[in-house]
Wavefront OBJ file of the C-alpha trace (Angstrom):
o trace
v 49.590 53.882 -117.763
v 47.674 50.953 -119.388
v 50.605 49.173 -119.168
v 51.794 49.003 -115.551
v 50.499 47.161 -112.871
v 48.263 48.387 -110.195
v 49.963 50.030 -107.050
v 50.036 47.857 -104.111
v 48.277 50.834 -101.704
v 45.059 51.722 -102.965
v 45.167 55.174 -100.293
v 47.346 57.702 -99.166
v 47.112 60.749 -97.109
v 49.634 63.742 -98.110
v 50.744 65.670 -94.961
v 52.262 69.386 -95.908
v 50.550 71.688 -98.602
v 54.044 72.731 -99.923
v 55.055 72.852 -103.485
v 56.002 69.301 -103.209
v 53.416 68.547 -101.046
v 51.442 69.319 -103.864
v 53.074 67.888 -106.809
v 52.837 63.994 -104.475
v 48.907 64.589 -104.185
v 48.717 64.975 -107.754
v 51.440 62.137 -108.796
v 49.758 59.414 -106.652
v 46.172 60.244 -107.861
v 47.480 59.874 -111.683
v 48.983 56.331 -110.320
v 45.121 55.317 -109.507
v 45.399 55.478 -105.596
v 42.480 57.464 -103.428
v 44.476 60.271 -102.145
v 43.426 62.496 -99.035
v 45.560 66.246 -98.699
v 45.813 67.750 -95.865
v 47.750 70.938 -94.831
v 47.954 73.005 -91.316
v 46.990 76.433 -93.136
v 42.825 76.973 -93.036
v 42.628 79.781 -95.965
v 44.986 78.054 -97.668
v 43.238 74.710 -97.867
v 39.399 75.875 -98.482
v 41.133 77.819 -101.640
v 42.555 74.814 -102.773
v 39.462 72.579 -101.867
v 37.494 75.496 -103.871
v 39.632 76.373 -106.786
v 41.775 73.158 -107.026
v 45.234 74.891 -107.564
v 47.597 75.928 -105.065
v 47.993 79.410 -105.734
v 50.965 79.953 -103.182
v 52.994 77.324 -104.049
v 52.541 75.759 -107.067
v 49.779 77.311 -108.895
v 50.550 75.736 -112.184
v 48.950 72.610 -111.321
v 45.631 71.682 -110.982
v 44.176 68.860 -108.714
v 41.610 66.898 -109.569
v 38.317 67.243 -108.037
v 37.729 63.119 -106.208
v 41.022 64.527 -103.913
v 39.997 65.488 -100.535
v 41.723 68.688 -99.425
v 41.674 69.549 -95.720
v 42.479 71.431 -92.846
v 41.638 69.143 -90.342
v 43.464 66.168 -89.686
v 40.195 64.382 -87.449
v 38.749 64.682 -90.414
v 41.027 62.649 -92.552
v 40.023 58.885 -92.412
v 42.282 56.147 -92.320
v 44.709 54.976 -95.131
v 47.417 52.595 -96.243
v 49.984 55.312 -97.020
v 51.103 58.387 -94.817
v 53.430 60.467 -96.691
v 55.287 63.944 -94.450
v 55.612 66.478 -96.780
v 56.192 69.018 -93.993
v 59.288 70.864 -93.637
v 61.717 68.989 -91.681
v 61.516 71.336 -88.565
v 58.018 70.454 -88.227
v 57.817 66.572 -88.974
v 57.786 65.977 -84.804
v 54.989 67.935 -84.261
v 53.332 66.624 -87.099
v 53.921 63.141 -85.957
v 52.498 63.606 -82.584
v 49.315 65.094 -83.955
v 48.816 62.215 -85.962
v 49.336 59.797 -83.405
v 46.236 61.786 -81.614
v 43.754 60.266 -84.059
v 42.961 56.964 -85.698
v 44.863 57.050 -88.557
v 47.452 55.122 -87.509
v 46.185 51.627 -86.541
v 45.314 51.089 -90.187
v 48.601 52.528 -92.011
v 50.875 50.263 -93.779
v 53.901 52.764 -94.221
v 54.705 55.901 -93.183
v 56.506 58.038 -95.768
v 59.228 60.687 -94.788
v 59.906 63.235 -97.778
v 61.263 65.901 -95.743
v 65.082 66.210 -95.758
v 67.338 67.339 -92.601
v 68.083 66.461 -89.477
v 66.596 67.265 -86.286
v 69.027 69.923 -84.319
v 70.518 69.107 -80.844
v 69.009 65.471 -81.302
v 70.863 64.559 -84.370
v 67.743 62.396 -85.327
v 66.683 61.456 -89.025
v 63.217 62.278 -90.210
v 62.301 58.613 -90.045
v 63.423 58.260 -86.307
v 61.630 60.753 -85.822
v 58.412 59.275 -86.858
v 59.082 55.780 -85.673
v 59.506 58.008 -82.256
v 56.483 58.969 -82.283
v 54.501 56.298 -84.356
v 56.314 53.426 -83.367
v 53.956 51.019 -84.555
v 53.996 51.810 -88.391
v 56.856 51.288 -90.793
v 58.953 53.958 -91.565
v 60.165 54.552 -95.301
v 61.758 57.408 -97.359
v 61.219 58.872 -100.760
v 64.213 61.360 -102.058
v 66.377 62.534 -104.637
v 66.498 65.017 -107.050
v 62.974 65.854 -107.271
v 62.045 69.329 -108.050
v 58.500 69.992 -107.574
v 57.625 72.321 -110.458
v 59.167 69.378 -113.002
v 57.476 66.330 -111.431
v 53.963 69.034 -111.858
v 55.100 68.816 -115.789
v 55.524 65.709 -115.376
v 59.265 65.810 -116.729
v 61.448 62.803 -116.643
v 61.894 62.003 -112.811
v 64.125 59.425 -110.899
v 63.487 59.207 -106.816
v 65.069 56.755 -104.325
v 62.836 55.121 -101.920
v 64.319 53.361 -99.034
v 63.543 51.278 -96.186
v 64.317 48.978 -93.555
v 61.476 46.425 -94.776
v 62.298 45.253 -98.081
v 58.285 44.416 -98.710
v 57.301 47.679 -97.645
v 60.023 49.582 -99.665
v 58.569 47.392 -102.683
v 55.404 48.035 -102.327
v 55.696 51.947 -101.971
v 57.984 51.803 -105.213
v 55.039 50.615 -107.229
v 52.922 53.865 -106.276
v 56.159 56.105 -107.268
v 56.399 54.525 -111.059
v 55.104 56.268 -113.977
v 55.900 56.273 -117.459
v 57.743 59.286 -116.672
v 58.128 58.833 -112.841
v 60.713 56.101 -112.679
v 61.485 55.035 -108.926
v 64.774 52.430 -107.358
v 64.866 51.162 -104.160
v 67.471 51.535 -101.305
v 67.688 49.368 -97.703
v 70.502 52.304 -97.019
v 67.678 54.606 -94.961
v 70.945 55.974 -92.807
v 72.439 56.860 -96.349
v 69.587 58.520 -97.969
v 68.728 60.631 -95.616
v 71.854 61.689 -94.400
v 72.746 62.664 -98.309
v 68.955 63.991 -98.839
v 70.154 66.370 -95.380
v 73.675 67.603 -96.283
v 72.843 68.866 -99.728
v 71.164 71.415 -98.755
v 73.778 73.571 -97.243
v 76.063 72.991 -99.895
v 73.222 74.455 -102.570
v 73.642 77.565 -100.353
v 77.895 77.911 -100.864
v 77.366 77.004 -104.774
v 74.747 80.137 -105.250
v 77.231 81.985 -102.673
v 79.368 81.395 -105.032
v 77.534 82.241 -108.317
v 76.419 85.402 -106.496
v 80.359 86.855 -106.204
v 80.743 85.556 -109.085
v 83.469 83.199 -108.623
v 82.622 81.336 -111.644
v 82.165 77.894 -112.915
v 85.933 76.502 -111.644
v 84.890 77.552 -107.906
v 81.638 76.489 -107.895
v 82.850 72.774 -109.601
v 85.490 72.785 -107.007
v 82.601 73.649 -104.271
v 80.658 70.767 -104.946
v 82.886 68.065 -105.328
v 84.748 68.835 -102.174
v 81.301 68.806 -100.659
v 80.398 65.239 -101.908
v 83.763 64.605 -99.938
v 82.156 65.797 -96.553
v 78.786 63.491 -98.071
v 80.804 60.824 -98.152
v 83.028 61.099 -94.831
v 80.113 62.266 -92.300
v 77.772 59.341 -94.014
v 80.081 56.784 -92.991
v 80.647 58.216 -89.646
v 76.720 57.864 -88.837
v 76.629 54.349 -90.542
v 75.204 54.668 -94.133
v 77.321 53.312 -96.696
v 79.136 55.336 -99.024
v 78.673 54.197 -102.212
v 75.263 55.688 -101.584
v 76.951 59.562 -101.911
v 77.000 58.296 -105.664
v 73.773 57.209 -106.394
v 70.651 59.895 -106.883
v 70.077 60.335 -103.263
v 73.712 62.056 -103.269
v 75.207 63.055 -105.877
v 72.285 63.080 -108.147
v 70.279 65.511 -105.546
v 73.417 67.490 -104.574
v 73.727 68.128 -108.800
v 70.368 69.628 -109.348
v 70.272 71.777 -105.947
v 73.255 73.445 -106.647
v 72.708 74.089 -109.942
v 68.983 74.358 -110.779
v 66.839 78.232 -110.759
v 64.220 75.523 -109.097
v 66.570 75.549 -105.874
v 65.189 77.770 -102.873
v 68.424 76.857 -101.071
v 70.536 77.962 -104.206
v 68.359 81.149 -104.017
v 69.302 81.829 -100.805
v 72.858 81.264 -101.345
v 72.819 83.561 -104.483
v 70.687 86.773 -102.731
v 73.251 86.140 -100.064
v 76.296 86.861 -102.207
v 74.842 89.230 -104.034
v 74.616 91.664 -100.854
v 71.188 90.348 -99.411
v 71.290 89.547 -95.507
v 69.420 86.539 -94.434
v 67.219 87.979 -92.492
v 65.515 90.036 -95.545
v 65.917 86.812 -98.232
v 63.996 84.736 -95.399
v 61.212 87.633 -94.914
v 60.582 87.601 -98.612
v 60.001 84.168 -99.050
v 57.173 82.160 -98.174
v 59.086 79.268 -99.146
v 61.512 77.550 -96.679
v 65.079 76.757 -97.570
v 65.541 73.386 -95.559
v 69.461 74.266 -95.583
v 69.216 77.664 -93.269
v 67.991 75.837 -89.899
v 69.730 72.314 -91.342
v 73.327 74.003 -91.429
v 73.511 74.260 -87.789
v 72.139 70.652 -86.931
v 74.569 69.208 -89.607
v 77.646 71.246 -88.551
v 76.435 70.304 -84.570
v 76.941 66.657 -85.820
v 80.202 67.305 -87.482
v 81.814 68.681 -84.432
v 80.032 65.937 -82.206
v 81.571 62.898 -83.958
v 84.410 64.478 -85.266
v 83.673 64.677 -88.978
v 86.020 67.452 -90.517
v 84.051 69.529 -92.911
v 85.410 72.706 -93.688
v 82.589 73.628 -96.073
v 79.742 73.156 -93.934
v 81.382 75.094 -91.079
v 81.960 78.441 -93.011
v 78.521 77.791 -94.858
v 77.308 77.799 -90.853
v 79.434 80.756 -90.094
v 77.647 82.796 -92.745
v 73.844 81.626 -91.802
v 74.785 81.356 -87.868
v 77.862 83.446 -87.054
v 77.295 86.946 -89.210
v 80.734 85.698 -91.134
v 80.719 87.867 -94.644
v 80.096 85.582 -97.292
v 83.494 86.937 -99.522
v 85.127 86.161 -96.224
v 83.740 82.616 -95.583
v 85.006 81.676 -99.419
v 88.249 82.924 -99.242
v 88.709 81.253 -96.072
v 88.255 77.931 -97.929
v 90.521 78.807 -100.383
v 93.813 79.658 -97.977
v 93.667 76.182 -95.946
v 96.526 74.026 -96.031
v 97.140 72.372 -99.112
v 96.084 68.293 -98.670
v 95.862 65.304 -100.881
v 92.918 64.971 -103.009
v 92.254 61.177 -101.701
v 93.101 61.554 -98.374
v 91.294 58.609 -96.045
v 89.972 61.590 -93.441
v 89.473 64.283 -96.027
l 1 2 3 4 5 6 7 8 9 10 11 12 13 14 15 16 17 18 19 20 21 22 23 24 25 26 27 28 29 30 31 32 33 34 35 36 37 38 39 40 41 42 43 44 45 46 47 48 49 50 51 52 53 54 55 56 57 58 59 60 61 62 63 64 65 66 67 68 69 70 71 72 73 74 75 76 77 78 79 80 81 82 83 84 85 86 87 88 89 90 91 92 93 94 95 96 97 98 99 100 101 102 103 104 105 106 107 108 109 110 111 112 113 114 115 116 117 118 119 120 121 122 123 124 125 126 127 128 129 130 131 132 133 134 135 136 137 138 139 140 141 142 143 144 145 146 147 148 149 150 151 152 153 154 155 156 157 158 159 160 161 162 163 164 165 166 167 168 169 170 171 172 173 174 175 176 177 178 179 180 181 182 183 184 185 186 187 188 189 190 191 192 193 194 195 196 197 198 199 200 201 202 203 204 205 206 207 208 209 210 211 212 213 214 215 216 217 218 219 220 221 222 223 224 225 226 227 228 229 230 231 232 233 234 235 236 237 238 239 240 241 242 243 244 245 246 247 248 249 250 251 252 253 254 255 256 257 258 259 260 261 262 263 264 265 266 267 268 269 270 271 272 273 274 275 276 277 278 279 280 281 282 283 284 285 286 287 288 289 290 291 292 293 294 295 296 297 298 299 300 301 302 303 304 305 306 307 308 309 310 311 312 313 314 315 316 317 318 319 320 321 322 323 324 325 326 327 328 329 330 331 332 333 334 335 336 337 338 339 340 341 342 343
């Protein structure tokens, strides 16, 4: 640590008291900044202000005791860095209740680390926030970042993008550790759109593990899906190149493959036999990808992205379409070229 420089924000406040949530709180206070954690839940926060660990989500961590934990966001005071670590469903909501107090006229950036995309509106999790805190820069953090490995402080690479090429600088300096390592991106339209779709496809690749197609299906699985990455993020205006980079292909790797993966989980209890409804009652956990399927295969249809995949992953989560069913489905289409410009 002696070594690096000192991070350009000196605060932060961490919004969502998730696993990852969690793990951010404790990476930015290692990096030296003053680091405020706040989370909706009541009981949940006084245990954590009281026992330091968060028992329901990541309990193998423990926070140090200078980090203010909270429940209430009037009592948060103002800092340089607002990161959402809320589930993507609830970033709006979050976003207006934030823009209720006085935290934002001092706020440099204003960090999304949720990924999906909002259904029926089609927005990003950054337009989102720039909708509703339009006076504070909008950024992104992603990649493949599993929360229980950046807690044991494993090797780490993250993406953080922006359209301010100061801002995105500056926020990379809080996100580098000796083994936190952190790039930057000005493709925000990219990133998220890649952070977004990768969730659904961890679903199909533990559908598939749980009928045990194999390892041949499941390859097959994912690289068609970086195919339907790469056609609907040019369609929204990202650039494609960023499919290959870690907010793609590197975070579409480790979801689909890693026991760390609620969204692989869910795919896997699903083709074992589980219904959704009973894998989503047992969980406290959310699986971005269940609610996310719908708004990304709403998109697909709307600008007339063909994506095969994403539409029988939907008609499993959305349409009561048997899982067996949905795969075998993909494997009786029309035969097509590999390369082929639309797909």
């Amino acid at each position: 640590m002696n070594s690096l420089p000192p991070p350009s924000f000196k605060t932060a406040i961490v919004l969502g008291a998730g696993s990852w949530g969690t793990a951010i709180t404790a990476l930015l206070h290692e990096r030296g900044l003053e680091v405020q954690f706040w989370g909706r839940d009541p009981a949940l926060m006084e245990e954590i202000r009281q026992t330091r660990r968060n028992s329901r989500y990541l309990p193998s961590l423990a926070l140090p005791e200078d980090i203010i934990v909270t429940s209430d966001l009037h009592a948060l005071t103002p800092a340089e860095a607002m990161l959402f670590v809320v589930p993507s469903r609830g970033i709006r909501e979050t976003a207006a209740a934030i823009a209720t107090t006085a935290l934002p006229g001092q706020a440099r950036v204003m960090v999304s680390c949720a990924k999906g995309i909002e259904l029926h509106t089609g927005r990003r999790m950054s337009e989102i926030l720039r909708e509703e805190l339009p006076d504070v820069p909008a950024a992104v953090l992603t990649g493949p970042n599993h929360a229980e490995e950046v807690a044991q402080k494993l090797a780490t690479a993250a993406v953080v993008a922006g359209d301010e090429p100061a801002v995105v600088r500056d926020l990379q300096t809080c996100f580098t550790l000796p083994w936190f390592r952190s790039y930057t991106s000005d493709d925000i339209t990219g990133v998220e759109w890649a952070g977004a779709m990768k969730n659904p496809y961890a679903i199909a690749a533990g559908i598939a593990l749980g009928l045990k197609l194999g390892d041949n299906a499941i390859a097959a699985l994912v690289t068609r899906a970086l195919a339907e990455m790469v056609r609907m993020i040019a369609v929204m205006g990202g650039r494609p190149e960023t499919c290959y980079g870690l907010a793609g292909v590197g975070d579409l790797i480790t979801t689909c493959y890693s026991e760390h993966s609620r969204n692989h989980r869910v795919g896997r209890l699903l083709g074992e036999g589980m219904t959704l409804a009973d894998i989503v009652a047992g969980t406290r956990m959310v699986a971005e990808g269940v609610p996310n399927t719908a708004s990304l295969h709403e998109a697909a249809l709307q600008h007339g992205v063909r994506a095969p995949l994403l539409a029988e992953i939907n008609a499993i989560l959305h349409e009561g379409k048997p899982a067996r069913e949905a795969m075998r489905s993909l494997l009786s289409r029309d035969p097509r070229p590999e390369n082929e410009s639309k797909g």
